[in-house]
N, C-alpha and C positions, 0 to 999 in steps of 0.2 A: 504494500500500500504506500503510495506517496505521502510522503512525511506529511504535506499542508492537510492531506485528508484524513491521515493520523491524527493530527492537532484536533481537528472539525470537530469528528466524530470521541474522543475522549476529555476535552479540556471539559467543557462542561458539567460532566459526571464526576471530574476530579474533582474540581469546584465547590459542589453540591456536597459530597460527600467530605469531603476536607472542613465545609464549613458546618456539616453535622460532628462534627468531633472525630471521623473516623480516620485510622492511621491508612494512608493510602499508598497502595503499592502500584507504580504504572511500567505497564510490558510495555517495553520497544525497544527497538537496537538504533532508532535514530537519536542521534544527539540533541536535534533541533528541540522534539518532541517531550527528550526528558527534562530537559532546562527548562518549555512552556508549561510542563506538569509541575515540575518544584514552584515554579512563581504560580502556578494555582494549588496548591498545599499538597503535593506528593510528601512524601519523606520517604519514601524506600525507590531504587529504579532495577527493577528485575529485567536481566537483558539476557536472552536465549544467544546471545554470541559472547557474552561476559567482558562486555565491553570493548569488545576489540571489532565487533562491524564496522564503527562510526569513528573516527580517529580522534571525533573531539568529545567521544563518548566519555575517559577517561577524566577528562578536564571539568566537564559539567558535576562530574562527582565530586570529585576532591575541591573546589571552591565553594559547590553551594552546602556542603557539609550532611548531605543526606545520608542514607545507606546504599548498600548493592548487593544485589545477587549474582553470582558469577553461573554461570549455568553451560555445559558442557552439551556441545550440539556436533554431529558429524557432518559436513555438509552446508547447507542453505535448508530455507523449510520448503522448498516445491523438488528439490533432488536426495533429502538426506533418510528416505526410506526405498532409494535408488539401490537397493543388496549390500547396505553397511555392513564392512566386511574390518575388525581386528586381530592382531596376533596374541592379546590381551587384554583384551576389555577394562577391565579393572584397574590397570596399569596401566594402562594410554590414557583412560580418564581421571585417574589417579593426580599422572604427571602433568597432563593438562593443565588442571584445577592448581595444581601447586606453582604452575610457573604464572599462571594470571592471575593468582594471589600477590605473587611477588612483585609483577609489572603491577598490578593496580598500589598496592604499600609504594613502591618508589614514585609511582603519580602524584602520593602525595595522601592517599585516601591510608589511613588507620585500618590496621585488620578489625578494630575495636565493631566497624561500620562494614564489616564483609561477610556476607554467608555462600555458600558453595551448593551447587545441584549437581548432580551428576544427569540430568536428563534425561530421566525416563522418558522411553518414547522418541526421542530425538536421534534420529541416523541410528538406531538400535533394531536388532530384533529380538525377536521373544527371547530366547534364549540369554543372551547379550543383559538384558531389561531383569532377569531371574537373577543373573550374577551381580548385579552393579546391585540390588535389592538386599540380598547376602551380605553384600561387602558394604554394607551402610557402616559396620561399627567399622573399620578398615577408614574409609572415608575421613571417618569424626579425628582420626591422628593426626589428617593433615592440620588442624588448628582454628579450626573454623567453625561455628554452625552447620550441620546437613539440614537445608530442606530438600524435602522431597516429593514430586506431585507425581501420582500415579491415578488419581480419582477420575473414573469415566474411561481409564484411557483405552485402547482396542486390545491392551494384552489382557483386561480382564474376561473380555469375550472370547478373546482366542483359549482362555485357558479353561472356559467353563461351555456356553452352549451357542457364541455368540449374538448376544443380546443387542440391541443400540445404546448410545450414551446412555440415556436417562433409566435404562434397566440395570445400570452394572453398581448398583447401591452399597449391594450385598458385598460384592468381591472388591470393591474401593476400602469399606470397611474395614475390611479382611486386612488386605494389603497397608493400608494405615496401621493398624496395629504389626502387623508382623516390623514394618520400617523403626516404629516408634521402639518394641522390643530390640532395636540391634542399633538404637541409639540417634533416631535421626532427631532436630531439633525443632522444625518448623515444619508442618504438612500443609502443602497448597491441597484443598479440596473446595470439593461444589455444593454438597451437604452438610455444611457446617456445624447444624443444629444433633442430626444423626452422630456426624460423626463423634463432638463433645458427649451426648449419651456415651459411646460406644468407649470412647476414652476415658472416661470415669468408672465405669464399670472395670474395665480391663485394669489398672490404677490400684481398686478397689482389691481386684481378686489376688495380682500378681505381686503389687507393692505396698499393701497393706493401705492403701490413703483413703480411705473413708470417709466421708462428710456428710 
């Protein structure tokens, strides 16, 4: 999408939501975009290329003093489920994450202000998407928060009767919990509500935290 229709279509709902109190997270790998979101109340900029699409993506973070998501993608999004092929998975995305940690810290931006995704779904396949899942506590050493979003995505249909987005409740759930169990720190999800149920319970049984 062209950045100005990028702008268009999310400045407003940042706005909106920024000025309800909410901490606002905005997707894009443009520069333009994440700097128009912070001057309308972003604080976090979650970039599926981890800031390295946009050359001035780096800059917009470390001066406006927001957060970032560094999120690990093979590819582009219209080629990177084009037969994503590693010698390692876990270890390419591993090194990945560790090196655009390090280029984002000498930009200037604080690890303090950096969390890390290993991208589920992104230039992955099933298989690929199981192991980087596994390797959540693995991830958590490189120094960072793991988020991790797997909610709706097609591996849950591939692994159960394939369902459509809004059917895969169940196996989101699932997978949230199992991520949460092997250490991850932040879950991007779509049923929020569900999901908090499901995470208190599990909490409850596993960690004793009762309330």
């Amino acid at each position: 999408v062209d950045p100005a229709v990028e702008r268009e279509r999310v400045l407003p709902v940042v706005r909106a939501l920024a000025a309800a109190g909410a901490v606002v997270s905005i997707d894009t790998m443009n520069a333009s975009t994440a700097l128009a979101a912070v001057e309308a109340g972003a604080r976090i900029v979650n970039d599926v290329t981890a800031l390295g699409g946009d050359p001035d993506s780096l800059d917009v973070v470390a001066q406006s003093g927001v957060a970032a998501i560094l999120m690990h993608m093979r590819g582009d999004p219209a080629t990177m489920q084009s037969a994503p092929a590693y010698d390692d998975v876990v270890g390419e995305v591993e090194a990945f994450l560790v090196t655009r940690l390090a280029e984002a810290e000498a930009a200037g931006i604080p690890r303090a202000r950096l969390a890390i995704d290993p991208g589920i779904g992104f230039g992955k396949t099933l298989e690929h998407n199981l192991l980087l899942l596994r390797a959540t506590r693995r991830l958590k050493h490189i120094g960072a928060p793991v988020v991790v979003g797997v909610s709706r995505k097609s591996l849950i249909a591939r692994l159960s009767k394939g369902e459509p987005p809004k059917q895969r409740l169940a196996g989101s759930l699932a997978a949230a919990l199992a991520a949460l169990a092997r250490g991850a720190d932040i879950l991007r999800v779509h049923d929020v509500a569900a999901t908090i149920q499901a995470i208190a319970v599990w909490r409850a049984i596993e960690q004793g935290d009762a309330r």
